[in-house]
Each structure stands twice: as structure tokens, then as C-alpha cells.
Backbone as JSON Lines, residues from 0, in Angstrom:
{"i":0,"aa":"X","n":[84.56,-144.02,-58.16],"ca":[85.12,-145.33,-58.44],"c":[86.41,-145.15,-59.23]}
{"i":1,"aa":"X","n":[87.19,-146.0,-59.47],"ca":[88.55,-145.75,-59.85],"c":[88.77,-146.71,-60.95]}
{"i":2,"aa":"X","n":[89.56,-146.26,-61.88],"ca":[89.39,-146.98,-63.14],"c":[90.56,-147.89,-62.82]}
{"i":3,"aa":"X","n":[89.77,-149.31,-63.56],"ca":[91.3,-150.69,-63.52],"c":[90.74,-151.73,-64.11]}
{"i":4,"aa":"X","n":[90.42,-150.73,-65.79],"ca":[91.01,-151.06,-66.74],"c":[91.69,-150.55,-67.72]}
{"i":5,"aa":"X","n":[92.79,-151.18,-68.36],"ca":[93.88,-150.47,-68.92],"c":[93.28,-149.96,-70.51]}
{"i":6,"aa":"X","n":[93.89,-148.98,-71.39],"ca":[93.67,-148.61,-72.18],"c":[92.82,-149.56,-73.51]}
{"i":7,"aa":"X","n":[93.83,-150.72,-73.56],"ca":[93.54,-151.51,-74.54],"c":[91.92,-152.35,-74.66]}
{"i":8,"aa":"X","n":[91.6,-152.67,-72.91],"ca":[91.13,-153.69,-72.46],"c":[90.01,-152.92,-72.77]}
{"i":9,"aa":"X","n":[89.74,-151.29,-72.25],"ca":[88.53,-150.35,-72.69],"c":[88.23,-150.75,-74.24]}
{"i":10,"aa":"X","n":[89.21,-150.52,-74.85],"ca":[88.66,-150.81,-76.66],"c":[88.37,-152.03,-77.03]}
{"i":11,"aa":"X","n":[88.59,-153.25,-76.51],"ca":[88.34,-154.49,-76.85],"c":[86.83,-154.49,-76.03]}
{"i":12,"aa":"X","n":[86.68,-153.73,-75.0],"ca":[85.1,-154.18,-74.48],"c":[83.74,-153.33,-75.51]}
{"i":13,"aa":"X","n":[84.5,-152.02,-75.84],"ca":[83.41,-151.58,-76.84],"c":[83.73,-151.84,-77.99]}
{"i":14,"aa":"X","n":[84.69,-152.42,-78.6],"ca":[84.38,-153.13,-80.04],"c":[83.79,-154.24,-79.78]}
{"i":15,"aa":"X","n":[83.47,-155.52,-78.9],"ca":[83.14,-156.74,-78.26],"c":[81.48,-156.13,-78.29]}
{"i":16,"aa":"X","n":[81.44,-154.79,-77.8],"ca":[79.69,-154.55,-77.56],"c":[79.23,-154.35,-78.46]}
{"i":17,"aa":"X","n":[79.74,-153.52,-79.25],"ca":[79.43,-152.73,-80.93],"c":[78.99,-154.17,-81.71]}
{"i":18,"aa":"X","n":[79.74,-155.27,-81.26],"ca":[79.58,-156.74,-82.58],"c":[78.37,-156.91,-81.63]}
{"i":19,"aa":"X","n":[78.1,-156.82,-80.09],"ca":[77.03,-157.41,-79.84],"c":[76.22,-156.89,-79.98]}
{"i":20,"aa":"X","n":[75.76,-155.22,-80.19],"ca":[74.64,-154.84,-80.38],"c":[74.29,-154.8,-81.64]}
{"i":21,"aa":"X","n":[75.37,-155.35,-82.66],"ca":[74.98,-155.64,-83.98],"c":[74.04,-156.84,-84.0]}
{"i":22,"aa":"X","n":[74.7,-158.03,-83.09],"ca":[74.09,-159.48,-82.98],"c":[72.59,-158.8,-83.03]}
{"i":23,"aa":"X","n":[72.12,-158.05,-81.83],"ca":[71.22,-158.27,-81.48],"c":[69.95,-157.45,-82.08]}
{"i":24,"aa":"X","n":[70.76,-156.44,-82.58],"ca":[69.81,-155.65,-83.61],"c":[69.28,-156.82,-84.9]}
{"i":25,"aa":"X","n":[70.3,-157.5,-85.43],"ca":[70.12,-158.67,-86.09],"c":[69.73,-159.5,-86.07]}
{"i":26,"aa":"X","n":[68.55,-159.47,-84.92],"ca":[67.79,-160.89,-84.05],"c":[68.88,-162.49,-84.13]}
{"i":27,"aa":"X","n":[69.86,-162.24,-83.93],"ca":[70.53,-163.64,-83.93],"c":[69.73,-164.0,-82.87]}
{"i":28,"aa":"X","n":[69.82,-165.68,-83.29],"ca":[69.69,-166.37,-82.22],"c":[68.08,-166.27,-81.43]}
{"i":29,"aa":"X","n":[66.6,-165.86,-82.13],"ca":[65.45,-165.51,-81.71],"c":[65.71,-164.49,-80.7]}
{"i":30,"aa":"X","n":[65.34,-164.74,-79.58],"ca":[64.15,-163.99,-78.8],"c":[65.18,-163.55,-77.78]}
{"i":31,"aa":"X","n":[65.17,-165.09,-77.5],"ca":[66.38,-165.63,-76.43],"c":[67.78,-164.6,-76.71]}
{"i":32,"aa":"X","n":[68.47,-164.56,-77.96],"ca":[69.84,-164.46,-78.35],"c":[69.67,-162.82,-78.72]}
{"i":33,"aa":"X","n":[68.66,-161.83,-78.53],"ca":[68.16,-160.95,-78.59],"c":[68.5,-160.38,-77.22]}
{"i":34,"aa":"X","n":[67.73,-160.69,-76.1],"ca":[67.78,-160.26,-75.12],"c":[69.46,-160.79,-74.57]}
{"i":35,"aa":"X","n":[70.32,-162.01,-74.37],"ca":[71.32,-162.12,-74.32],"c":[72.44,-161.26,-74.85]}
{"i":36,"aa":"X","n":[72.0,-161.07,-76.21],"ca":[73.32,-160.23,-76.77],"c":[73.7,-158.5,-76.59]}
{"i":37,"aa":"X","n":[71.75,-158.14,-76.11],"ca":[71.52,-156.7,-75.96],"c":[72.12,-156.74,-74.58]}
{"i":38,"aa":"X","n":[71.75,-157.59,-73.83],"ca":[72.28,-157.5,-72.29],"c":[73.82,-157.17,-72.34]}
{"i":39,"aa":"X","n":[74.76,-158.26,-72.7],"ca":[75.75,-158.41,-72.88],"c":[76.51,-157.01,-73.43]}
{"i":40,"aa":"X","n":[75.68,-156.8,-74.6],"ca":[76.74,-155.33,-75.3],"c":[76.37,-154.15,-74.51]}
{"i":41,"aa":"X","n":[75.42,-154.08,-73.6],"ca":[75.16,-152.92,-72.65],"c":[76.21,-152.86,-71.63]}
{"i":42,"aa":"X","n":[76.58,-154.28,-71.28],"ca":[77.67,-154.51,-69.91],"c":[78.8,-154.14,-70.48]}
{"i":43,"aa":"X","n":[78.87,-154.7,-71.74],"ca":[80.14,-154.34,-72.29],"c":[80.83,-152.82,-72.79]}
{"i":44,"aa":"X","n":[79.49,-152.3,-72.91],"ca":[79.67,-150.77,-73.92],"c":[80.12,-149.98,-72.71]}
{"i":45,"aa":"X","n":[79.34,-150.36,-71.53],"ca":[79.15,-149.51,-70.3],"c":[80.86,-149.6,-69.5]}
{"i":46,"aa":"X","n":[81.09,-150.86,-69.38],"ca":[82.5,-150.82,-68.18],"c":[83.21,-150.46,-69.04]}
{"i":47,"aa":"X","n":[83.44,-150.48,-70.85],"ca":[84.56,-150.36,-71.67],"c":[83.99,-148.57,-71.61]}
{"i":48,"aa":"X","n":[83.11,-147.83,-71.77],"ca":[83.34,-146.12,-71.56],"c":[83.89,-145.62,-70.12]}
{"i":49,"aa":"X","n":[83.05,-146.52,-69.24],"ca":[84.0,-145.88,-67.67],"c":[85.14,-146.23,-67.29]}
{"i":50,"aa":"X","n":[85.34,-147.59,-67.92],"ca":[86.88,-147.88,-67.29],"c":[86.86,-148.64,-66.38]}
{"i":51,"aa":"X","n":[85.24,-148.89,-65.7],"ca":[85.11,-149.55,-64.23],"c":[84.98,-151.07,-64.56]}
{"i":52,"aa":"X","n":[85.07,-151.99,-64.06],"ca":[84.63,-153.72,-64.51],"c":[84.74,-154.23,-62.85]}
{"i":53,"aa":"X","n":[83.28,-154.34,-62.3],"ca":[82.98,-154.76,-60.88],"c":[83.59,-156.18,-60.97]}
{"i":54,"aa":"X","n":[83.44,-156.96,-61.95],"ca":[84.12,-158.34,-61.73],"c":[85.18,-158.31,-61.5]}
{"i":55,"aa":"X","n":[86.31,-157.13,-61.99],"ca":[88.07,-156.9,-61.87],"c":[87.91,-156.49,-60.5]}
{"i":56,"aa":"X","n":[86.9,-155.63,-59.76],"ca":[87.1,-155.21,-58.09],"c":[86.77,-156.27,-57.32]}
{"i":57,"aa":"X","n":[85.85,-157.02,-57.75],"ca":[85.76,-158.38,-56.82],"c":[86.96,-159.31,-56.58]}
{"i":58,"aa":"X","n":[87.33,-159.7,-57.69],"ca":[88.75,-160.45,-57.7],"c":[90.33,-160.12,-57.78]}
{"i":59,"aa":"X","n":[89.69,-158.82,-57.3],"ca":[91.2,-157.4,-57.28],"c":[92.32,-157.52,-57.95]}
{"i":60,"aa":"X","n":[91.52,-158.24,-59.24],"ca":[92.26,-157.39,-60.62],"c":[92.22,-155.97,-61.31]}
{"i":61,"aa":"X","n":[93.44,-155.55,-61.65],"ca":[93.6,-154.29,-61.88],"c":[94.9,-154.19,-63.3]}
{"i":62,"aa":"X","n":[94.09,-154.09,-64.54],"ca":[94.79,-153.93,-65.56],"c":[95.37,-152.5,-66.1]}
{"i":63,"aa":"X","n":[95.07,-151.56,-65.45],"ca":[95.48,-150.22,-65.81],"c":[96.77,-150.4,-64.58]}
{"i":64,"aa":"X","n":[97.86,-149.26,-65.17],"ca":[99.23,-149.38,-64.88],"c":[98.99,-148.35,-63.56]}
{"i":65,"aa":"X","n":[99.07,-148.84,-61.98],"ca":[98.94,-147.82,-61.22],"c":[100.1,-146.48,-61.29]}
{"i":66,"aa":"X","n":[99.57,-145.18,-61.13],"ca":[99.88,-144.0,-61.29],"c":[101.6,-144.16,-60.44]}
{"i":67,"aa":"X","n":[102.34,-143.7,-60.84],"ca":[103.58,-143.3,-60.55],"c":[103.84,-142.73,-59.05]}
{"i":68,"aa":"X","n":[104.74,-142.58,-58.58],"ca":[105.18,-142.56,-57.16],"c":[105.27,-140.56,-57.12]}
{"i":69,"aa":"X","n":[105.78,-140.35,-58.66],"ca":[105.96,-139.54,-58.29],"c":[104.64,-137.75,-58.88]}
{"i":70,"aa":"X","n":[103.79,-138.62,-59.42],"ca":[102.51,-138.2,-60.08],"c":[101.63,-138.15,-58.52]}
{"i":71,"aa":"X","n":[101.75,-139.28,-57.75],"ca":[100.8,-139.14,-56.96],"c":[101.14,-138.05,-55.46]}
{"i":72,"aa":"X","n":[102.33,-137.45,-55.4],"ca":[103.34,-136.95,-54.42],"c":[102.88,-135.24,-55.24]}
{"i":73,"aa":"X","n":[102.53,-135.37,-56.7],"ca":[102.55,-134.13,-57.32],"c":[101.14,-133.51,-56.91]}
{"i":74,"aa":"X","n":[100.31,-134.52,-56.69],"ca":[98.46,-134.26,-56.3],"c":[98.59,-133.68,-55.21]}
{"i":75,"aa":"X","n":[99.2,-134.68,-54.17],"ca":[99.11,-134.45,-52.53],"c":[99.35,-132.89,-52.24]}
């Protein structure tokens, strides 16, 4: 799979998970806001370490800066 998300967007999803798995270690919110927030900071911890976000490939958004003309001529 190919990463498209950009540098920044990775650190805002695992600081975003880190507050949520705080939420949820913290029983905010009962039972309910437990299982919501653990869910949530798993999705979040997970696409912000790979880089991948299936919602950005569905709607073929792509926040990472595609590779250079002349980077990709250097692979081939």
C-alpha cells in the first residue's frame, strides 16, 4: 500500500490517539465512551504509524507530496 499521508497529518493522528487512549483508559464517558474512544485511538494510532488512511484512498485524497519526476526516473 502506498503512503498518502503527509508528514504532519501522521503526527496529528498519533497525538489525536495518544489523547484518545488516554480518554479511554480514563473511562470517560462510561462504558459506551470506553469502547468509542479505544476504537477511535486504535484507528488513529494505526493509519498515523503506516501512513495509510483507507478513507483518503476512497475519496482519492492524497496529502503526502508525490515523489519527484526525477527520484522516480532514479528507481526505474
Amino acid at each position: 500500500m502506498t503512503v498518502n499521508e503527509s508528514r504532519s497529518d501522521r503526527i496529528i493522528r498519533v497525538i489525536a490517539g495518544i489523547i484518545l487512549g488516554i480518554l479511554a483508559l480514563e473511562r470517560t464517558g462510561g462504558i459506551v465512551g470506553i469502547w468509542i474512544f479505544g476504537i477511535l485511538a486504535v484507528i488513529a494510532l494505526v493509519t498515523g504509524l503506516t501512513g495509510v488512511c483507507g478513507i483518503y484512498r476512497l475519496f482519492g485524497i492524497r496529502t503526502c507530496p508525490l515523489p519527484s519526476e526525477s527520484k522516480q526516473q532514479k528507481r526505474s
